[in-house]
C-alpha positions as CSV (number, residue, x, y, z in Angstrom):
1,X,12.8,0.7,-1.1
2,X,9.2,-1.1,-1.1
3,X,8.2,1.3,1.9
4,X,9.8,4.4,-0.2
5,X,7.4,3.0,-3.0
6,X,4.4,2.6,-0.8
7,X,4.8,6.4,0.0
8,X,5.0,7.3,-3.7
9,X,1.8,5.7,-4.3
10,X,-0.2,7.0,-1.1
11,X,0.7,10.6,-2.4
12,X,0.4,10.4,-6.1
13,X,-2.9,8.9,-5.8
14,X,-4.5,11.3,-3.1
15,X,-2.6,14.8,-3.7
16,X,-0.9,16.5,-7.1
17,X,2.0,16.8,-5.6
18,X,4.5,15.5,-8.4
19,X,5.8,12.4,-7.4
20,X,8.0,9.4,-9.7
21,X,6.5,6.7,-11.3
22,X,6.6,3.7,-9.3
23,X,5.1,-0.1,-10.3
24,X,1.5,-0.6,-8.8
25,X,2.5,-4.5,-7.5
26,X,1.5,-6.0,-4.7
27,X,4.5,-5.6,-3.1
28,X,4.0,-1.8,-3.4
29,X,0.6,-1.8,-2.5
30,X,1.1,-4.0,0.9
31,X,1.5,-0.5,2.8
32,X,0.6,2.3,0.7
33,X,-2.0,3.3,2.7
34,X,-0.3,3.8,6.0
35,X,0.9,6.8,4.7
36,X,-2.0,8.4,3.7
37,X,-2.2,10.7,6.8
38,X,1.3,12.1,5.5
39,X,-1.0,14.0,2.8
40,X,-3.1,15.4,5.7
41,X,0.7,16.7,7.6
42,X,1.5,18.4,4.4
43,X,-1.6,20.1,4.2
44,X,-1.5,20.9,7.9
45,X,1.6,22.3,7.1
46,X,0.9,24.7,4.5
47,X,-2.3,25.7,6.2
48,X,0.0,26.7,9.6
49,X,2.5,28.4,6.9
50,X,-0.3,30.4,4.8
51,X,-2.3,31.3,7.8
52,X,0.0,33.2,9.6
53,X,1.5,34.8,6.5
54,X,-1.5,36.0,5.6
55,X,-2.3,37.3,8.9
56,X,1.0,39.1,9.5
57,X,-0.1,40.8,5.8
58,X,-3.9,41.0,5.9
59,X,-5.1,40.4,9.9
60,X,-6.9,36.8,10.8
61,X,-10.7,36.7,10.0
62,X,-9.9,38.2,6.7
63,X,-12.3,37.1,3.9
64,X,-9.1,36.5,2.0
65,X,-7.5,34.5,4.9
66,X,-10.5,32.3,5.0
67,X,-11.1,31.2,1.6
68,X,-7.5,30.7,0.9
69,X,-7.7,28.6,3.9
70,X,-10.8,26.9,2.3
71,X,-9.0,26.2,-1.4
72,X,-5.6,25.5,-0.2
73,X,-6.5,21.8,0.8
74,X,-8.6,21.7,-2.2
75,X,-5.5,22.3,-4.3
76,X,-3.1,20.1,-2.9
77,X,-5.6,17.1,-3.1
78,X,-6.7,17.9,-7.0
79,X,-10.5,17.6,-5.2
80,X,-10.2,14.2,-5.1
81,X,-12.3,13.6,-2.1
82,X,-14.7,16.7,-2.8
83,X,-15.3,14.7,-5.8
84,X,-16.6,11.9,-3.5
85,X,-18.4,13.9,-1.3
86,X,-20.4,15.6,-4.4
87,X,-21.3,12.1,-6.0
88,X,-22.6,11.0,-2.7
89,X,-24.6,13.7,-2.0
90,X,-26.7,13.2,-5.5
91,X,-26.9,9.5,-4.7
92,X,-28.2,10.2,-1.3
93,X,-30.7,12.5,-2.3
94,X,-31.9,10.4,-5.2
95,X,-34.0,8.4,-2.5
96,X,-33.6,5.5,-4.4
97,X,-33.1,1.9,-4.2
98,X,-29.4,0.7,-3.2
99,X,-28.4,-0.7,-6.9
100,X,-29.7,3.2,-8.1
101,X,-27.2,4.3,-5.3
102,X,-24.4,2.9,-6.8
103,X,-25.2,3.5,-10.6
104,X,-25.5,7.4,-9.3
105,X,-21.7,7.2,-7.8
106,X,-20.6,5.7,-11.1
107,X,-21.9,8.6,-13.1
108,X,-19.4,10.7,-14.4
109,X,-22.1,13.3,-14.4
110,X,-22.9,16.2,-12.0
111,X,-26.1,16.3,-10.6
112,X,-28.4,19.5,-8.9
113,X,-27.7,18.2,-5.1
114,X,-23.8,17.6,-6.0
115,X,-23.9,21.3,-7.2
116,X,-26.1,22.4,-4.2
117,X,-24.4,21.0,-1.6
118,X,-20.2,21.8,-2.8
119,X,-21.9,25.6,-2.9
120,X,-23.1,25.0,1.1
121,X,-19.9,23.5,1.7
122,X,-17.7,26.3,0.5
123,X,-19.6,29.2,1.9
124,X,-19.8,26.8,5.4
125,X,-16.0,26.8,5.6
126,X,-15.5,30.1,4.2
127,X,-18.2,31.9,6.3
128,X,-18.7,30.1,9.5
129,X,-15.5,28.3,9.8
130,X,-12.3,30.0,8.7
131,X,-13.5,33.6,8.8
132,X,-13.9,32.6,12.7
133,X,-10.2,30.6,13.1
134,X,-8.0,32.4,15.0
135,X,-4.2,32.1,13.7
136,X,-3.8,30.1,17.3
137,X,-6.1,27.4,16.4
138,X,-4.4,26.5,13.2
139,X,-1.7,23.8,14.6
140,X,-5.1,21.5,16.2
141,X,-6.7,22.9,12.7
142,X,-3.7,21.1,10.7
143,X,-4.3,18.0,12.4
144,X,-7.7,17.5,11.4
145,X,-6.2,17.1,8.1
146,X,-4.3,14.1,9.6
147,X,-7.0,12.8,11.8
148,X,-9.5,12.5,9.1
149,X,-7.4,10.4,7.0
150,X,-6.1,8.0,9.8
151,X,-9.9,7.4,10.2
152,X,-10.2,7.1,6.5
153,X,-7.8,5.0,6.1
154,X,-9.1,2.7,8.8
155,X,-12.4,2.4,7.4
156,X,-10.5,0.9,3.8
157,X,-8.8,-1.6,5.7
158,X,-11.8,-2.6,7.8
159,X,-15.1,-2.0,6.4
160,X,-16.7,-4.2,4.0
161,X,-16.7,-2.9,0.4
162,X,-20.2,-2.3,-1.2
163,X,-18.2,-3.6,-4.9
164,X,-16.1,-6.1,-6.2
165,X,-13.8,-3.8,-8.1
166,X,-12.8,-0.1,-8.0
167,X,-10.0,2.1,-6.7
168,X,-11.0,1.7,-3.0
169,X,-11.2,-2.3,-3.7
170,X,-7.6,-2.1,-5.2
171,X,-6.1,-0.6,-1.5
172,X,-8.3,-2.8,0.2
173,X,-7.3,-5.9,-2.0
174,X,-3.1,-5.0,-1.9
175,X,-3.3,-4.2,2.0
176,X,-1.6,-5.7,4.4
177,X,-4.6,-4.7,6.6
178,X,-3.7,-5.8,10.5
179,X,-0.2,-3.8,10.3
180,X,-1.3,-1.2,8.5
181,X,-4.6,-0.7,10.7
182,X,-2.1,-0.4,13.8
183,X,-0.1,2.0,12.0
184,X,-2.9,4.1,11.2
185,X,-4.4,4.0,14.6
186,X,-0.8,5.2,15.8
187,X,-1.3,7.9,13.8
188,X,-4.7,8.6,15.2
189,X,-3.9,9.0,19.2
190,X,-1.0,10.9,18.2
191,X,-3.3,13.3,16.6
192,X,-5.7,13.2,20.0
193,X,-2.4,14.1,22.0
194,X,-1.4,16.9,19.5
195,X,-5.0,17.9,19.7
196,X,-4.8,18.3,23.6
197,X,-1.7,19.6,23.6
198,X,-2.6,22.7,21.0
199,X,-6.7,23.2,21.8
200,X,-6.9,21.8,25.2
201,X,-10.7,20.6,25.8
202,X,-11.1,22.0,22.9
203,X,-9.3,19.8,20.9
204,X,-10.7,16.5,22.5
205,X,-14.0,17.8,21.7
206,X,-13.2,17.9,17.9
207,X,-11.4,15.0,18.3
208,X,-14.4,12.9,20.0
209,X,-16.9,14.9,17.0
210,X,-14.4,13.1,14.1
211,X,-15.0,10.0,15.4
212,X,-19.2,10.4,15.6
213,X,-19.1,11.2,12.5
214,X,-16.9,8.3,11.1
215,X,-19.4,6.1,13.2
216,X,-22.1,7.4,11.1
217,X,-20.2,7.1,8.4
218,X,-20.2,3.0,9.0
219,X,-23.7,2.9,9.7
220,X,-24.5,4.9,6.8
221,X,-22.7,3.1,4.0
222,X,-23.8,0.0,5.6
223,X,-27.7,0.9,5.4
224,X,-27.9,2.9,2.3
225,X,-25.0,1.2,0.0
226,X,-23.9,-2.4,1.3
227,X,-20.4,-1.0,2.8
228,X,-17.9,1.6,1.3
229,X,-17.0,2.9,-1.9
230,X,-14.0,5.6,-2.9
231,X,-16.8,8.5,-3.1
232,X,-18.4,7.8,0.2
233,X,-14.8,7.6,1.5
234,X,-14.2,10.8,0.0
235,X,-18.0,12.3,1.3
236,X,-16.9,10.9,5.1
237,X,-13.3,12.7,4.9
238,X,-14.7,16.3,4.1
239,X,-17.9,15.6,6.5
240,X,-15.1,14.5,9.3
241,X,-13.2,17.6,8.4
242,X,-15.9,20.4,8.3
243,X,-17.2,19.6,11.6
244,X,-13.9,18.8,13.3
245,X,-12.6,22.3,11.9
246,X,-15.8,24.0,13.2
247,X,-15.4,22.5,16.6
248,X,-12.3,24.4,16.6
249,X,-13.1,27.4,15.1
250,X,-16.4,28.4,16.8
251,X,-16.0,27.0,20.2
């Protein structure tokens, strides 16, 4: 039942998919995040589903096949990790001192670069990314979805914190990290092997791309913020993801 509760958590917290209300204990918490790469299959799963329906109706390459291929992930998550990504990029272009850094994340407010860059990000994937997927390259595009979240998840359960408290310190505190690092790098190589299997080189390539960026995602947090919070989590899943899905969209 604990494992069924784990589950509940990991998708209630990073999707709006309605889920039942299940106790935050420790007990709960041990796993929870070894099955946050089950949000990324059922994105990857409506993203195969929508794709070729649309293409059957519209054609691929469609400017309305791209950017519902752009919002549907957005959707599912609430923008949870777009949140992230936008709070990170006004800290980071604030240039300023690593205490600044953090008080920027922290701010419920949206800044000029947050704005600037969500804008560049949108027309990125709807432009140079989706408008170019070809209906094939959906299955390796739905695990990016997965793969970026394996790697996420990793990073929780392994990389030092840059606070004492907040969400990301909560699933860092409650896991069970060795097991649920092994599980999540299961996850992972099955990805690479479904990557193969569907994109061929292709797929490696992306594959091998998602992991540079997650080590620059280390080194980064590291330098500029004293280790990880939940926004630079969220900025390192939808970097991981754009380039991945570009990988396979252009080459």
């Amino acid at each position: 039942m604990w494992l069924l509760n784990a589950m509940i958590i990991a998708i209630a917290m990073y999707s709006k998919i309605p889920m039942p209300r299940v106790d935050w204990n420790e007990k709960n918490m041990r796993y929870a995040m070894c099955f946050f790469p089950l949000v990324g299959v059922i994105i990857g799963v409506l993203e195969i589903v929508a794709g070729n329906l649309i293409t059957i109706w519209k054609g691929e390459g469609t400017f309305f096949y791209a950017v519902v291929l752009t919002l549907l992930p957005v959707f599912i998550t609430g923008g949870i990790h777009l949140d992230g990504f936008a709070d990170t990029m006004d800290a980071k272009s604030s240039y300023g001192d690593r205490e600044k850094k953090l008080e920027i994340l922290k701010d419920p407010h949206t800044g000029a670069f947050a704005i600037i860059s969500l804008c560049c990000y949108f027309l990125l994937c709807v432009g140079g990314i989706f408008s170019e997927m070809r209906t094939e390259r959906l299955f390796a595009a739905a695990l990016v979805f997965v793969f970026s979240r394996s790697l996420s998840g990793i990073s929780v359960v392994t990389f030092q914190a840059a606070k004492n408290s907040g969400l990301l310190r909560t699933f860092q505190d409650g896991a069970q990290k060795r097991n649920v690092r092994i599980v999540l790098i299961f996850w992972l190589f099955a990805t690479v092997v479904g990557f193969y299997l569907t994109a061929g080189l292709c797929g490696v390539a992306a594959a091998v791309v998602g992991l540079a960026v997650f080590f620059y995602y280390d080194q980064f947090s590291r330098k500029q913020f004293g280790g990880i919070t939940g926004d630079l989590a969220g900025y390192f899943l939808q970097l991981c993801e754009l380039f991945m899905l570009a990988v396979l969209a252009l080459f």
